[in-house]
C-alpha positions in Angstrom: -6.1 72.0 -70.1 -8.4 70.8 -72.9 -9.2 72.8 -76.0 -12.7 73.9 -74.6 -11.1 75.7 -71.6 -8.6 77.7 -73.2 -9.5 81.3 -74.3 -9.0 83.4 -78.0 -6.1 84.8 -78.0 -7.2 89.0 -78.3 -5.8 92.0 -79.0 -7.5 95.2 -79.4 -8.6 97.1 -82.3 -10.1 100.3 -83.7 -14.2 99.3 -84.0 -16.4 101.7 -85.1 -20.1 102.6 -83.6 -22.7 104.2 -85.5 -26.6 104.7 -84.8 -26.1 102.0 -82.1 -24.3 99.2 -84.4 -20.7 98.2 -83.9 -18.4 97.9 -87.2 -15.4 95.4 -86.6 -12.3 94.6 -89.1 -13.3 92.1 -92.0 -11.4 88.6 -90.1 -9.4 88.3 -93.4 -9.4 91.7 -95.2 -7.9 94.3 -92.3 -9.0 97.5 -94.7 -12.3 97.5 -94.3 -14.6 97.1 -91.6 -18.2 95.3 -91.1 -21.3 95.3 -89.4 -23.4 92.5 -87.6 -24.4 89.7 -90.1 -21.7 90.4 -92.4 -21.4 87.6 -95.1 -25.0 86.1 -94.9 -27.8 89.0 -94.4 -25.1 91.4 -95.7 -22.1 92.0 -98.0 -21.9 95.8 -97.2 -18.0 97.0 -96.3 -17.0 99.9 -95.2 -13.7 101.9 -95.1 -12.7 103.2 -91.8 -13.0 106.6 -93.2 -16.6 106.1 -94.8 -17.0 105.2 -91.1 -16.3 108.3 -89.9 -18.0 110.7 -92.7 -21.0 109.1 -91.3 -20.6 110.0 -87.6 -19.1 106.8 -86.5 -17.1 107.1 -83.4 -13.6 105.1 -82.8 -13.8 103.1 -79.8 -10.6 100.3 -79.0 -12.3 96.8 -78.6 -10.2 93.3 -77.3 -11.2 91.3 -80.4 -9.7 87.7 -81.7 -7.1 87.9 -83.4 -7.4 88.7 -86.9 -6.6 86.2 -89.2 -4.3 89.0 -91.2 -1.1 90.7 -91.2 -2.3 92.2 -87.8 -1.4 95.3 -89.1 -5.2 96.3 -88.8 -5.0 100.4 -89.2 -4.1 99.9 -85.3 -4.0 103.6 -85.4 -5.6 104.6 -88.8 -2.3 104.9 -91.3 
């Protein structure tokens, strides 16, 4: 099997949905979480808990793996 016909390896994590607009775990920085066009239209982060002040609801998403401990708040500690 070549390299182009092999999948990302996934797990799933905690994302976040508010006003339509999926928040994922930073790829390096698995404390805070960030929205569409994070790290060229945007810089904004957000804690987990900011998240939810806001009305964000939790929802599990398969997502590649994150290029951290992997001990993304799997479960909000």
């Amino acid at each position: 099997m070549n390299t182009a016909d092999r999948k990302a390896e996934r797990d799933e994590y905690p994302t976040y949905v508010l006003n339509g607009i999926t928040y994922v775990p930073h790829y390096r920085n698995d404390s805070v979480y960030v929205g569409p066009g994070y790290g060229k239209y945007n810089f904004d982060t957000y804690s987990y808990k900011e998240l939810l002040l806001k009305g964000a609801k939790e929802k599990a998403e398969a997502l590649w793996i994150r290029g951290t401990t992997g001990i993304v708040n799997k479960k909000n500690p």
